[in-house]
C-alpha positions as CSV (number, residue, x, y, z in Angstrom):
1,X,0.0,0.0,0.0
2,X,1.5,3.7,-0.9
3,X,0.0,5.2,1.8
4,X,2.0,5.0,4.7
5,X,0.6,4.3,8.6
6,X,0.9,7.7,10.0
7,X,-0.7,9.1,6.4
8,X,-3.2,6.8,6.7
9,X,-4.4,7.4,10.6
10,X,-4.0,11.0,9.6
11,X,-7.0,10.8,6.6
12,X,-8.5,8.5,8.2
13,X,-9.3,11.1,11.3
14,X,-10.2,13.5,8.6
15,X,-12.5,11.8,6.6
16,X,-14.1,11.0,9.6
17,X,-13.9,15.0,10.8
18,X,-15.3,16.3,7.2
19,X,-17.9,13.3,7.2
20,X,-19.3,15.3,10.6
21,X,-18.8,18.9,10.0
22,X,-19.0,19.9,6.3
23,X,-22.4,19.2,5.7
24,X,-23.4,21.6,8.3
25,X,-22.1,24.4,6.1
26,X,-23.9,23.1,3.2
27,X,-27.2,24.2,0.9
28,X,-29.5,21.4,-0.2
29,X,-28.3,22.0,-4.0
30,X,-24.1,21.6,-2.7
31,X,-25.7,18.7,-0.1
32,X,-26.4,17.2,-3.2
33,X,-23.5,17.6,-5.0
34,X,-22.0,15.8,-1.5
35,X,-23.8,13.0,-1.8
36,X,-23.0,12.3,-5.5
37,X,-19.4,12.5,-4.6
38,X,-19.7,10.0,-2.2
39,X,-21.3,7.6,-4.1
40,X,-18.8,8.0,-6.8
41,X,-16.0,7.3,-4.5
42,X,-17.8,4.3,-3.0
43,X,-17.6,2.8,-6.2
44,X,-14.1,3.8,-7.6
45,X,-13.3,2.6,-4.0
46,X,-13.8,-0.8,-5.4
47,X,-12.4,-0.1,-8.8
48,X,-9.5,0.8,-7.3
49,X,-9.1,-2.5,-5.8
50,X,-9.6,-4.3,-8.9
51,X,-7.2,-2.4,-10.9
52,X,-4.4,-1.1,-8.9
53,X,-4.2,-3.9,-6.3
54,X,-5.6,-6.9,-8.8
55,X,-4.8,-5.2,-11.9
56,X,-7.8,-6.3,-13.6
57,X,-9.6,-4.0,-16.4
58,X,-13.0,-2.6,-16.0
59,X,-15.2,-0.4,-18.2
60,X,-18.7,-1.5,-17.1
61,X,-18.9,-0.7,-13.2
62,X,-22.2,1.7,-14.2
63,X,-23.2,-2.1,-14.5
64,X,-22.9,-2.9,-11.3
65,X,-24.5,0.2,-10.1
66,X,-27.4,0.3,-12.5
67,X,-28.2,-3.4,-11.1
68,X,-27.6,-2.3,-7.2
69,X,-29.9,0.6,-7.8
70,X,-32.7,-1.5,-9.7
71,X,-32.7,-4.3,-6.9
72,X,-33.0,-2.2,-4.1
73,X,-35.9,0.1,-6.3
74,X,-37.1,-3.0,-7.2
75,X,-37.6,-5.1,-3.6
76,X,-38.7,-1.2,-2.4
77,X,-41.5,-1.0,-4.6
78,X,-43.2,-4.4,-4.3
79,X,-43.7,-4.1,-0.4
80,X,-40.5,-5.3,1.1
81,X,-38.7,-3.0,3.8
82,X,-36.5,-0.1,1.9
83,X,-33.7,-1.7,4.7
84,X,-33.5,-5.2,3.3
85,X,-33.5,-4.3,-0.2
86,X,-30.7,-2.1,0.7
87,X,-28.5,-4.7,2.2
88,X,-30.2,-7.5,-1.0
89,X,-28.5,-4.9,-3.6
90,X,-25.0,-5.6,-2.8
91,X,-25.5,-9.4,-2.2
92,X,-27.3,-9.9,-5.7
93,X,-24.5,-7.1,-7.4
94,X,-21.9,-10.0,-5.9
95,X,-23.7,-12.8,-7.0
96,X,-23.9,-11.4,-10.9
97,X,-20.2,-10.8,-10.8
98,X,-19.3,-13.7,-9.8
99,X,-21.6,-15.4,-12.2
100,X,-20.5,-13.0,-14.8
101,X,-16.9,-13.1,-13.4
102,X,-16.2,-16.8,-14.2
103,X,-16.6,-16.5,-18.0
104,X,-15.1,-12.7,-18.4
105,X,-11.8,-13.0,-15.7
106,X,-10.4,-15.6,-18.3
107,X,-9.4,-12.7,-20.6
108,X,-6.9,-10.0,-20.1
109,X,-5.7,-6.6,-20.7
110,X,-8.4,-4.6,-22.8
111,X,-10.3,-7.8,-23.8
112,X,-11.3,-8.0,-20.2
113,X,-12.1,-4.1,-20.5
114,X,-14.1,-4.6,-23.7
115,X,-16.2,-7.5,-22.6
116,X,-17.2,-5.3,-19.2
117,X,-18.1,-2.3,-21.5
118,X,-20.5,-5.3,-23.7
119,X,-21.8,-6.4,-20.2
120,X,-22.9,-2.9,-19.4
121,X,-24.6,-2.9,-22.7
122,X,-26.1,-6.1,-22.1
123,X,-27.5,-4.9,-18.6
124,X,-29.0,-1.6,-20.1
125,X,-30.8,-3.3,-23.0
126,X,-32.2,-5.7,-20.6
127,X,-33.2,-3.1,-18.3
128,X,-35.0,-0.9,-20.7
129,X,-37.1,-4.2,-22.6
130,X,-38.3,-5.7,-19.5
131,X,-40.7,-2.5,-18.9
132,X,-43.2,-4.6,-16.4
133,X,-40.2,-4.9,-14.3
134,X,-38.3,-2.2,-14.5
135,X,-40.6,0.4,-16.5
136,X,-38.2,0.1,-19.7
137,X,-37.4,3.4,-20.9
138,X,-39.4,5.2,-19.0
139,X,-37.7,4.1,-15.9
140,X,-38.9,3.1,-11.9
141,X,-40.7,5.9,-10.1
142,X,-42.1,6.0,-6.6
143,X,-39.4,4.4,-5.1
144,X,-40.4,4.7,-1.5
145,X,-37.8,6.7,0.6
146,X,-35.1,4.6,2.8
147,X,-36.4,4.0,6.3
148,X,-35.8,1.9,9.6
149,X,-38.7,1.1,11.1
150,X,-41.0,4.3,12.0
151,X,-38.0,6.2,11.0
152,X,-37.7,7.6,7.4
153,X,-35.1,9.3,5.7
154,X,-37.3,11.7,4.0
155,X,-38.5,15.1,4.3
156,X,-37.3,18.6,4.7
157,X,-33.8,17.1,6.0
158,X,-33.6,14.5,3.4
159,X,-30.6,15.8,1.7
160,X,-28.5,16.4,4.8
161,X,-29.1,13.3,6.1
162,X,-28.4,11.2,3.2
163,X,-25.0,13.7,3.4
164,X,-24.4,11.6,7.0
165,X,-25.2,8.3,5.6
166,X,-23.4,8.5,2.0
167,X,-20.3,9.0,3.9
168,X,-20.4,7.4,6.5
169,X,-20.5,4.7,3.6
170,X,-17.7,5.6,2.6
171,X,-15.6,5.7,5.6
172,X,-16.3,2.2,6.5
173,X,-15.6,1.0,2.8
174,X,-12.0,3.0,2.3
175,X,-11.4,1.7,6.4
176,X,-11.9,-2.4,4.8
177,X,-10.0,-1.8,2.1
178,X,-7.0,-0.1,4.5
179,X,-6.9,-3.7,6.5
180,X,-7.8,-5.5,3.5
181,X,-4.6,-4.5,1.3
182,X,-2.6,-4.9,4.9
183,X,-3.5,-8.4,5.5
184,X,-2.1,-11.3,3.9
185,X,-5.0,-11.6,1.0
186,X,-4.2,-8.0,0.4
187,X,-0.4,-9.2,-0.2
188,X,-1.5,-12.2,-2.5
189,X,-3.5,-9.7,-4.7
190,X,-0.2,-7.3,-4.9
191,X,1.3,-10.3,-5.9
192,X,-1.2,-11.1,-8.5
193,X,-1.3,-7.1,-10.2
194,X,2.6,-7.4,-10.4
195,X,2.7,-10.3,-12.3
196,X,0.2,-13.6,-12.4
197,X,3.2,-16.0,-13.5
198,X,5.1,-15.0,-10.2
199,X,1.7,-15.3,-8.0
200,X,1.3,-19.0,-9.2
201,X,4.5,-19.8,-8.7
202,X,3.9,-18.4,-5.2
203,X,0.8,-20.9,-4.5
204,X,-1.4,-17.9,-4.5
205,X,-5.1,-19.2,-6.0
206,X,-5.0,-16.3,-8.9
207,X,-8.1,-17.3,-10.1
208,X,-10.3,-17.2,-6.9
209,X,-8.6,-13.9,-5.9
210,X,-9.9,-12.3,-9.5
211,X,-13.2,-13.6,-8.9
212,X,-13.3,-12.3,-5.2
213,X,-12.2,-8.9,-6.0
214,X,-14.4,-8.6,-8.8
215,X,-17.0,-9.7,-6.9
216,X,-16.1,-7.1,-4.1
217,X,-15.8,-3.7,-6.6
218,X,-19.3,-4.6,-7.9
219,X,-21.1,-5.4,-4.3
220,X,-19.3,-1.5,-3.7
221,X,-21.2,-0.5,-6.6
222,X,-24.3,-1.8,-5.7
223,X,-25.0,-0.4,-2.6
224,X,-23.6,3.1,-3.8
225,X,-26.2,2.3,-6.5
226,X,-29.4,1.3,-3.9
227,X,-28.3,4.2,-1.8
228,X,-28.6,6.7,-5.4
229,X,-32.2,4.5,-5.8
230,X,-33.4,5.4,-2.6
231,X,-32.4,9.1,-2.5
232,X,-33.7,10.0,-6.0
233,X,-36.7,8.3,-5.9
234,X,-36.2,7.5,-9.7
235,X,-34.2,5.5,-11.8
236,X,-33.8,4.9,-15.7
237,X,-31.6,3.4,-18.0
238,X,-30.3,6.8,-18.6
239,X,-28.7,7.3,-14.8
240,X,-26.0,4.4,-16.0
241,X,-25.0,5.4,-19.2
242,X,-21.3,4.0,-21.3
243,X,-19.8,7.9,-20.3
244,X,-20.5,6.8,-16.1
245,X,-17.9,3.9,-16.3
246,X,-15.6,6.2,-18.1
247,X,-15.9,8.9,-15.5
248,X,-15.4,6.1,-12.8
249,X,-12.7,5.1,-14.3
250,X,-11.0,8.7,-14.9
251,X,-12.2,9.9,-11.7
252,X,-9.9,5.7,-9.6
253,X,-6.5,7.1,-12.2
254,X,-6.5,10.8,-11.5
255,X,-6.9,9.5,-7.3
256,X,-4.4,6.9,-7.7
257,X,-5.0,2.9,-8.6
258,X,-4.2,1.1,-5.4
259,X,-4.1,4.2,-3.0
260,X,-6.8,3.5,-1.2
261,X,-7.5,6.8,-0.3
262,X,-7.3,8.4,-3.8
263,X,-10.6,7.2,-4.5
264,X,-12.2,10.5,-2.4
265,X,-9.6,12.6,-4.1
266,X,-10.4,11.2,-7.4
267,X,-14.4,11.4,-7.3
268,X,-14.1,14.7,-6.2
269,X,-11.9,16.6,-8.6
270,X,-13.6,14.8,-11.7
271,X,-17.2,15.2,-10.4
272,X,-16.7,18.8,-10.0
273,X,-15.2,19.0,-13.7
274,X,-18.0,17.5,-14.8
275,X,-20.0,19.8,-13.5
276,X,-18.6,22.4,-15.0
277,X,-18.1,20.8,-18.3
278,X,-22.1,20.5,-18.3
279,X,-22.7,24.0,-17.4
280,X,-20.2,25.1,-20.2
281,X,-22.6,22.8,-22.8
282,X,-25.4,23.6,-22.1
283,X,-24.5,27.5,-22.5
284,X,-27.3,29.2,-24.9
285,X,-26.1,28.3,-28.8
286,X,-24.5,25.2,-27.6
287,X,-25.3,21.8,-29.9
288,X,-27.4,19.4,-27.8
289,X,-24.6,17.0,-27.6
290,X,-22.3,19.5,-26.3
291,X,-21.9,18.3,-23.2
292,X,-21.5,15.0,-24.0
293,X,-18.8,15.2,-26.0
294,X,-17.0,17.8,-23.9
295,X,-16.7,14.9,-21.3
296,X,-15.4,12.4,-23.2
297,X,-13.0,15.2,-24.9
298,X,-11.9,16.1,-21.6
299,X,-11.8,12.8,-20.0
300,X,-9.5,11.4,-22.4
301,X,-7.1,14.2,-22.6
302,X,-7.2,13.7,-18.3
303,X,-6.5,10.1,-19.0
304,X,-3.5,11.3,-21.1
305,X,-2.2,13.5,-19.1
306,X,-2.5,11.8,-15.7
307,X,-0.7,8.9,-17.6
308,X,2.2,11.0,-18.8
309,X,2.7,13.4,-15.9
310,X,1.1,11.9,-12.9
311,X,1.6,7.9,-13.6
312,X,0.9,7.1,-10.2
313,X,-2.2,9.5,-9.8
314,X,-2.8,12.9,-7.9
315,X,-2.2,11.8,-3.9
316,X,0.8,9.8,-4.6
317,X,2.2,12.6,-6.5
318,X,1.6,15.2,-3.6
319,X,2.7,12.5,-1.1
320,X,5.7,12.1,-3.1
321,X,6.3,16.1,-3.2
322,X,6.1,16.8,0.6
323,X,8.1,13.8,1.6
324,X,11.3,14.8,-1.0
325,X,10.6,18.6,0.9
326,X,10.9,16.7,4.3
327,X,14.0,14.9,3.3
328,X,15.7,18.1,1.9
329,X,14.4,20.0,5.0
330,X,16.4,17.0,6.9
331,X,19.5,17.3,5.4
332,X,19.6,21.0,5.4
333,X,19.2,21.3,9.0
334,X,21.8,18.6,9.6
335,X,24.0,20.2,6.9
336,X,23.4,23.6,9.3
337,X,24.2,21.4,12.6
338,X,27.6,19.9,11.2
């Protein structure tokens, strides 16, 4: 893991700090935005596993999401408590990855990423023909809000405390990820990104480690995806289009692949681009398209550049700048004292 112990208790007691305190300073439109983030980086959370410490390829975790998000809308809708279809969306999202996994983990490289961009494909067709089940195009409505008992997460408040929950979410997913890459599994799938040959020759089960972790970054994805369900109210196919796996995937290589912390830093900074890429789009004279194809024009040139410049992604980088600024405070001050 990049992050060292010390760095690690430090964000950790941050996270936790800014999960209390920032939404109090918030509007309902920016609680919004909060959440949003925090769903994002739930999921790149888990992409971030699979790639940086598995080093598997994935361009379909909107999948994953989309089927979280329909499962929990889904249960919701036809009577059962909000609650259990919240902790079903995860177990079923876990279930089709592995099911999905066995088939699709046998290829590598960008066949692996190709056949998780035709799954997503795949899922959204399904989705929108099976209209009796889903409402096709039209998508689910009156998904009844999130609630424990008498207790609903609705109302006036409903943004702010979805804020709490969202990231509270998140803490506890980038806290099993921190002891999951520092136990021994988390060694066995550093073996397996670094090379697969070497991991077999080290009697590490690469196959059931592939299949675990892809399992893993989807169940991420579907609870950040029941969790969207429930707070919206309303799903469609066109919540989980191609251009959402993309900006996953953008949003786990500008944080860092295998930092397990760059996933906040990730869905943050490319969230908040998007944001303004849509606003620039949908400017008066702009084509219809515009902001479309301003993401994907900016999104790859990110890619590009974060691969060129910033290999490692953004919080490695800045971790890497203070710490060569610590060492050449260190030996200037024992330059000074000899």
């Amino acid at each position: 893991m990049k992050v060292r112990p010390a760095a690690s208790t430090w964000l950790l007691f941050s996270a936790g700090l800014a999960t209390l305190i920032l939404p109090l300073g918030l509007t309902d439109s920016q609680l919004t935005v909060y959440v949003f983030i925090g769903l994002a980086a739930v999921v790149v959370a888990g992409i971030s596993l699979l790639m940086g410490f598995a080093g598997q390829v994935s361009l379909g975790q909107a999948a994953f999401y989309a089927i979280g998000a329909y499962t929990a809308g889904i249960l919701a809708r036809r009577g059962l408590p909000p609650l259990l279809g919240l902790a079903a969306a995860p177990l079923f999202t876990a279930l089709i990855a592995t099911l999905v996994g066995l088939p699709l983990l046998r290829l590598r490289g960008h066949y692996l990423a190709f056949a998780t961009l035709a799954f997503q494909l795949i899922v959204l067709s399904i989705v929108g023909e099976a209209r009796d089940l889903t409402g096709g195009d039209t998508g689910l409505v009156g998904i009844p809000d999130l609630s424990v008992g008498p207790f609903a997460v609705a109302g006036r408040y409903k943004a702010f405390e979805y804020a709490y929950l969202t990231w509270a979410l998140v803490v506890v997913v980038l806290v099993f990820n921190r002891n999951l890459v520092s136990s021994r599994p988390g060694r066995g799938l550093r073996a397996l990104a670094t090379s697969e040959a070497g991991a077999l020759s080290a009697g590490i089960a690469v196959g059931g480690y592939k299949l675990r972790v892809f399992a893993l970054s989807a169940a991420y994805a579907g609870i950040a995806g029941a969790v969207y369900a429930f707070f919206l109210s309303y799903i469609a196919p066109g919540s989980f289009p191609i251009l959402l796996s993309i900006q996953f995937l953008v949003m786990a290589s500008v944080g860092g692949l295998g930092v397990v912390w760059g996933s906040v830093v990730g869905a943050a900074a490319i969230y908040l681009l998007a944001q303004v890429l849509v606003s620039l789009g949908s400017q008066p004279g702009m084509p219809l398209h515009a902001p479309a194809v301003l993401n994907y024009a900016v999104y790859g040139l990110v890619l590009v550049l974060v691969m060129l410049f910033l290999p490692d992604g953004v919080l490695p980088a800045i971790q890497d700048r203070l710490a060569r600024r610590r060492a050449a405070r260190s030996t200037a001050v024992t330059a000074e004292s000899t």
